[in-house]
C-alpha positions as CSV (number, residue, x, y, z in Angstrom):
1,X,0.0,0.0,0.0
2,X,1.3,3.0,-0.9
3,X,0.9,6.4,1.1
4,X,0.7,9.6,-0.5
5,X,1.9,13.0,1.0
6,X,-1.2,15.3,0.5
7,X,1.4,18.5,1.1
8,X,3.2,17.3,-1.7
9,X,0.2,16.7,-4.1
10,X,-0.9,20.0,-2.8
11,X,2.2,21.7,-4.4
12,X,2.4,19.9,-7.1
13,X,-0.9,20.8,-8.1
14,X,-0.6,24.7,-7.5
15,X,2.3,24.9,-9.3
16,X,0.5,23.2,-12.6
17,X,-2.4,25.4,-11.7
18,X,-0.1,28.9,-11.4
19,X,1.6,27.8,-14.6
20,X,-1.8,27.4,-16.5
21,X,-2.5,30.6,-15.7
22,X,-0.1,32.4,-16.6
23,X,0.0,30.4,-20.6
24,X,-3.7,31.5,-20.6
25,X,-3.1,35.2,-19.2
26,X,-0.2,35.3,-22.5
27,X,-3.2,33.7,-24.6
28,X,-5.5,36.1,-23.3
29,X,-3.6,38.8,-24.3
30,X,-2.5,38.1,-27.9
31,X,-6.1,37.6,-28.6
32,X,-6.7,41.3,-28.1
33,X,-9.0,43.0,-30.9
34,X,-8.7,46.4,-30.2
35,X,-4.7,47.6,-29.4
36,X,-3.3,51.2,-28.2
37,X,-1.1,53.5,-30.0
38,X,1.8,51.6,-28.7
39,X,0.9,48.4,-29.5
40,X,-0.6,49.1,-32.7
41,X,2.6,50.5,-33.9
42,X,4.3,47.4,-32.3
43,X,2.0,44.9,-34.1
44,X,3.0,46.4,-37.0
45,X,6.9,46.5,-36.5
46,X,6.7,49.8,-36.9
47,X,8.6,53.3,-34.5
48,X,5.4,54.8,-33.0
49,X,6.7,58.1,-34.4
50,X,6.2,56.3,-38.0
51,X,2.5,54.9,-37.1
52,X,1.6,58.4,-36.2
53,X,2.9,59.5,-39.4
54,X,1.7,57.7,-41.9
55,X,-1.5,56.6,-39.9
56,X,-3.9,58.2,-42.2
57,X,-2.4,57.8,-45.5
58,X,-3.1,54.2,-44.7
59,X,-6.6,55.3,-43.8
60,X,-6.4,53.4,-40.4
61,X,-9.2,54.4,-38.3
62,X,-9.3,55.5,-34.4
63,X,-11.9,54.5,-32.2
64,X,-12.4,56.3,-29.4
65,X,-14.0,54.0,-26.4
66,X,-14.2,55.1,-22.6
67,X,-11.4,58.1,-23.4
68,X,-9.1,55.7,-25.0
69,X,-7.9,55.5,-28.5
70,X,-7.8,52.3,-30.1
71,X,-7.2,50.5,-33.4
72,X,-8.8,47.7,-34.5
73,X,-5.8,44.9,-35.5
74,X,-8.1,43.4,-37.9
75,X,-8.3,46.3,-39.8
76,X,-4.3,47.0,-39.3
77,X,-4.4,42.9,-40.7
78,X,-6.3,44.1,-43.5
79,X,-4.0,47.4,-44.0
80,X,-0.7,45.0,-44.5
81,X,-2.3,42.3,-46.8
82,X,-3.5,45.4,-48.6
83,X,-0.2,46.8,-49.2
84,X,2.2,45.5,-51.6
85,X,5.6,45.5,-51.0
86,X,6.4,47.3,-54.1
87,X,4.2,50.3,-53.6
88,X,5.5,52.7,-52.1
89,X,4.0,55.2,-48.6
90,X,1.0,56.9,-49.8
């Protein structure tokens, strides 16, 4: 007959449950639809100062929620697959 040590289990089983957490709290987070500024210009591999420049040439829309400013990344998707590599900034 084997014995278990409940204190161990006990561990063992908040560290599988803090490590779930924190792969859905990075899941979570990439599945964001609406991204600031920042991380607009970041999804885009772009400086910030260069997002804010050439934001409306590219006709990429603000949305203003709750005093924020957001962007929607499908529509920053759409932007890129839009774009050809050989055009040049509007």
């Amino acid at each position: 007959m084997k014995i278990v040590d409940h204190k161990l289990l006990q561990v063992f089983f908040e560290a599988i449950e803090k490590r779930l957490n924190e792969i859905l709290s990075h899941v979570t987070k990439q599945d964001k639809v609406y991204l600031t500024e920042k991380d607009a210009a970041a999804f885009l591999n772009v400086s910030l100062s260069q997002f804010r420049n050439h934001r409306e040439s590219y006709n990429i829309t603000q949305y203003k929620f709750m005093g924020k400013i957001q962007y929607s990344k499908q529509e920053l998707i759409d932007c890129v697959k839009n774009h050809r590599a050989s055009d040049t900034t509007p």
